[in-house]
Every structure is written in structure tokens, then in C-alpha cells.
C-alpha positions in Angstrom: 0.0 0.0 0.0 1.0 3.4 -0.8 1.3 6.1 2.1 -1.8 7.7 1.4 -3.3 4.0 1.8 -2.1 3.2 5.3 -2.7 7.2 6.9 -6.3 6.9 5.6 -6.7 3.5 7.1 -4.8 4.9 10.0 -7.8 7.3 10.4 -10.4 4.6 10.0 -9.4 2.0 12.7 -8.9 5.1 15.3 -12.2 6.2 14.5 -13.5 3.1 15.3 -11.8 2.4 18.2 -9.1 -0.2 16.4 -6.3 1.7 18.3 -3.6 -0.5 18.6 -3.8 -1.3 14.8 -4.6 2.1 13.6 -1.4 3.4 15.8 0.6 0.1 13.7 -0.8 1.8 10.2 0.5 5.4 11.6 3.7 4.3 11.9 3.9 2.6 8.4 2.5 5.1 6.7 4.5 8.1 8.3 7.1 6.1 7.5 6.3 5.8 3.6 5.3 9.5 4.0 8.7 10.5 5.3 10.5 8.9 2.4 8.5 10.5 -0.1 9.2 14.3 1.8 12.5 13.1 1.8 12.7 12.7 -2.5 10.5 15.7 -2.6 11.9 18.8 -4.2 9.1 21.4 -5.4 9.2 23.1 -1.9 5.5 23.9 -1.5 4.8 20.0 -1.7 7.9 19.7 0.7 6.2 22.1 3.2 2.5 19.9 3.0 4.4 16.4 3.4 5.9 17.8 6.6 2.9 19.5 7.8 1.2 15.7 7.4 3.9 14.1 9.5 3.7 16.1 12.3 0.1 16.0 12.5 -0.1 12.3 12.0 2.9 11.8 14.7 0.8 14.1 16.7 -2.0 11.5 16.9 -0.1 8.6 16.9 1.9 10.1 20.0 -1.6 10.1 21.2 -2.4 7.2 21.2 0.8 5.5 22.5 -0.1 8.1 25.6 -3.7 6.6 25.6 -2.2 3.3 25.5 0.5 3.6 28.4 -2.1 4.7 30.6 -4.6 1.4 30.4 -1.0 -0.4 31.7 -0.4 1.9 34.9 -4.1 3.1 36.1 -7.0 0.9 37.0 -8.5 -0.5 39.7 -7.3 -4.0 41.2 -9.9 -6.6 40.3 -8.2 -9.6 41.4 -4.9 -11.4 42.7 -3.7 -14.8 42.3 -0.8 -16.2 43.8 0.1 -19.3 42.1 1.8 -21.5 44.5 4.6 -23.8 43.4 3.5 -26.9 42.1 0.0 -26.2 41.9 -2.3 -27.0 39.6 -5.9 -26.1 37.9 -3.8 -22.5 36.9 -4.5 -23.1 32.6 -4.8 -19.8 30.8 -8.6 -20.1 30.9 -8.9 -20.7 34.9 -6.6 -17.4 35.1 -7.8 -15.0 32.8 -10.6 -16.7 30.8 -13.8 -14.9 32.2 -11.6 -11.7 31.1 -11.8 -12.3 27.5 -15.3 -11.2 26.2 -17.1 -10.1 22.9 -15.9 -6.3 24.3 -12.3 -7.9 23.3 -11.4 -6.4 19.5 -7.4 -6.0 20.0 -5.4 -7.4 22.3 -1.4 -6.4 23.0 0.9 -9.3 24.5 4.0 -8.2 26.2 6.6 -11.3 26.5 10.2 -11.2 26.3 10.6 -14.7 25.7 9.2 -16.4 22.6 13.0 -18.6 21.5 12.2 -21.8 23.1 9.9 -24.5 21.5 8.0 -24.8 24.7 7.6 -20.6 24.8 5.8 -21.1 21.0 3.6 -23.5 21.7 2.5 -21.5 24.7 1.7 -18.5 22.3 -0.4 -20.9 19.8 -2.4 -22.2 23.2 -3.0 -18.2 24.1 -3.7 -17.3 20.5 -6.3 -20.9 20.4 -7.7 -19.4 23.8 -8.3 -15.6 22.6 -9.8 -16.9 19.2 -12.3 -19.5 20.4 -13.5 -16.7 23.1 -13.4 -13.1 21.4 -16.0 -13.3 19.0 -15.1 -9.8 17.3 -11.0 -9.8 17.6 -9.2 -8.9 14.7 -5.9 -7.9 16.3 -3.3 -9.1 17.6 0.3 -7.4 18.7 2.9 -9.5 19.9 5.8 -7.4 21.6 8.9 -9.4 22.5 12.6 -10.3 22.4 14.1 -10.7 19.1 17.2 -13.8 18.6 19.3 -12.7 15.6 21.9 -15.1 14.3 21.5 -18.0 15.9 19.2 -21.2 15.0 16.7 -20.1 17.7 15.7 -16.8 15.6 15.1 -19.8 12.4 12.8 -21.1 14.5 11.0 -17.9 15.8 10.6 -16.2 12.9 9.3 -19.6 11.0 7.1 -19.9 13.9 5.9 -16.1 14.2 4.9 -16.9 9.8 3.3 -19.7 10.5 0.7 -18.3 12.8 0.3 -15.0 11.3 -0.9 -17.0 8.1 -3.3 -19.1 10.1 -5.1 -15.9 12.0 -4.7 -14.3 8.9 -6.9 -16.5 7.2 -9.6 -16.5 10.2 -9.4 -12.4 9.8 -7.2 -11.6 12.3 -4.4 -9.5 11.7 -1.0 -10.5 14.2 1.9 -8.2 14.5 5.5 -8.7 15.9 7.4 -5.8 17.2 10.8 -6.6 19.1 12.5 -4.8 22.0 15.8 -5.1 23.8 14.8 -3.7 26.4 11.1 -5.0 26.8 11.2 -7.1 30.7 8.2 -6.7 31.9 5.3 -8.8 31.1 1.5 -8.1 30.4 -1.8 -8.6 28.3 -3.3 -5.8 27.6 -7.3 -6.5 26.3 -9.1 -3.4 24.6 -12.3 -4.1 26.8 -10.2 -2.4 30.1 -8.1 -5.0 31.3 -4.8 -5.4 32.2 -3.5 -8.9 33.6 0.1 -9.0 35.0 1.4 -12.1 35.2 5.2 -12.0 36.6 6.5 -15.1 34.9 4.5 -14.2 31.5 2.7 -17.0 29.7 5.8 -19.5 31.1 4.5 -20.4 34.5 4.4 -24.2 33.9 6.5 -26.9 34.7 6.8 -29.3 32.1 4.4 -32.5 32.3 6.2 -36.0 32.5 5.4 -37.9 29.2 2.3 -40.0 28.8 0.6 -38.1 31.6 -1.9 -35.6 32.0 -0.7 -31.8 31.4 0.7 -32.6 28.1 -2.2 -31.0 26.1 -4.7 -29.7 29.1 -2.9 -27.1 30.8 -4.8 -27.4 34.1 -3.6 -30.5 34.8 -0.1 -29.3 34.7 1.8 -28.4 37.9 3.1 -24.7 37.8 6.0 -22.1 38.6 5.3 -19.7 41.8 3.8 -16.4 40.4 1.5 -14.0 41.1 -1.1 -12.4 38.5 -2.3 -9.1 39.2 -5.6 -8.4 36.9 -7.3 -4.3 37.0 -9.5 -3.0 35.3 -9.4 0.7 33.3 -12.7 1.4 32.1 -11.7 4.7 31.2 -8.9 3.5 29.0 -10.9 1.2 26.9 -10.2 1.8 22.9 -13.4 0.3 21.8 
């Protein structure tokens, strides 16, 4: 898509309340923009391209603000403490009654997606947010990216592979990659924020042939805590 394309999809999805993928298109298209101001050299045409960037970083700025607050303010809805070798603690028992119709985007903050085991765990979230959120159709994935080694092979073939499949169930999934990302959060576009301070990795793994090795619940866990609130003011949709 051309710059003009993104920006005016950009527009759309905020309208609507798609923020976290309208503040995606901003970037891209801002992006594209800048490169064209850049080639640019009738100077009236160079003086309109720059007065469009700074009004679409503007907004976009906006929303990253609007966005930053849903993960610091809220109210405290519920703790869990998760003690070790517990079980019954599967993504749905946690945070299932969370994830709603009200759910259209949802951001994932996890610094470690390398390890088989930390995949597979993504493709049970992404099975659990998909059969529950009738009306999701985004996805961002924020984590830790693996350069030059055989692990970043396997991420990256893994991160295709399931951006095809929600892809073709209309639901758009997004990578972004930080070095500096540590802490760990879901962030759902109907208000809540769930903490959980070892991520989606709070299993142990289940011996072979017994239960745990497909139902979750059954499995016996890491100590962590999960802190879930609630900013109703904050919602995007």
C-alpha cells in the first residue's frame, strides 16, 4: 500500500476504536510519508508532506499516551498467587472470564518467545483468545528478538506460520521486538490489564504419557502471582 493508503486506514481504525492497529498503520504510513518528503523537491509539496507528518505523529503520539495509561491506572480486580506446584492455573482458569465479545485487540508483552516450549505456549494463548473473542481482529505481539543464531530460524518460521493461520480466520498478528522490553503483560481493549510476573511460562513441564501434556490445568506450575485491574476509562473500543 502506498502512504496515502495506510494514513487513511490509519484514520479509520482510530475512528473506530481499532487503536492498537490504527497506531501500527500510523507508523507505516508516516514512515512511507517521510520517504516521499525526503525525494521531494518542489518546496510547496515539501512544506504539505511535513505539515502531514507532524500531524499524524501528533496522533499517533496520542495514542501510544492513551495506551501507556490502560497499563499503569485501573482498579485491582483480582490477585492470584500461584503457589509452586500447583495446579488447575490453565490460561482459561486465570484469565478466561476476562476475555469477552468487548475484546477487539489485544497487546501481548513477552520477552521470551525462542524456546519451543515458549511457542507452543503462544499458539495455546492465541487458540484461547480466538475461540472466546468473538469480534477480535488484532493481535500485537511485543517481545525479544534472537538474531543469528538457530533459535531466531525457529522464531521467525514460527511467528509466519501463525500470522498466516489468523490471517486466514481475519485476524491481523503483529510482531514488534525490543531489547529492552522485561516486563510482562496482556493488555485487552475491553479495560483489562493482567500481569502475570512469569508471562505465559509459569508451567512446569508434564512428565510424558501423563496428564498436562495437552490440558494445561492438569499441569503443575512455577510460583507467580497475577495481578488483573481493570481501566474502564482507558478502553479503545
Amino acid at each position: 500500500m502506498s502512504a496515502a493508503e495506510y494514513l487513511r486506514k490509519a484514520v479509520e481504525y482510530d475512528v473506530t476504536g481499532r487503536k492498537l492497529e490504527s497506531l501500527k498503520l500510523y507508523e507505516t504510513g508516516i514512515s512511507a510519508l517521510f520517504e516521499t518528503y525526503k525525494s521531494e523537491t518542489d518546496a510547496a509539496k515539501k512544506k504539505y508532506f511535513q505539515s502531514k507528518i507532524s500531524e499524524y505523529m501528533k496522533r499517533a503520539e496520542e495514542i501510544k499516551v492513551k495506551i501507556k495509561e490502560r497499563q499503569s491506572r485501573g482498579e485491582m480486580k483480582e490477585k492470584i498467587h500461584i503457589l509452586a506446584n500447583g495446579t488447575g492455573y490453565g490460561y482459561e482458569q486465570i484469565f478466561g472470564k476476562y476475555l469477552d465479545d468487548g475484546v477487539k485487540e489485544i497487546a501481548l508483552e513477552e520477552p521470551y518467545l525462542r524456546e519451543y516450549y515458549q511457542l507452543i505456549n503462544l499458539v495455546r494463548f492465541c487458540e484461547l483468545v480466538v475461540s472466546k473473542c468473538r469480534f477480535l481482529s488484532y493481535i500485537s505481539v511485543t517481545t525479544v528478538a534472537i538474531p543469528g543464531t538457530s533459535q531466531h530460524h525457529d522464531q521467525k518460521t514460527a511467528f509466519q506460520a501463525l500470522t498466516n493461520d489468523l490471517k486466514s480466520r481475519n485476524i491481523t498478528l503483529k510482531f514488534d521486538f525490543s531489547e529492552q522490553l522485561h516486563d510482562r503483560q496482556i493488555i485487552l481493549s475491553n479495560g483489562y490489564v493482567i500481569k502475570i510476573g512469569r508471562g505465559l511460562h509459569y508451567f512446569l513441564p508434564a512428565d510424558k504419557f501423563c496428564l498436562g501434556q495437552y490440558n494445561y490445568d492438569f499441569r503443575k506450575c512455577k510460583e507467580t502471582n497475577v495481578d488483573i485491574f481493570y481501566c474502564p476509562e482507558n478502553k479503545t473500543t
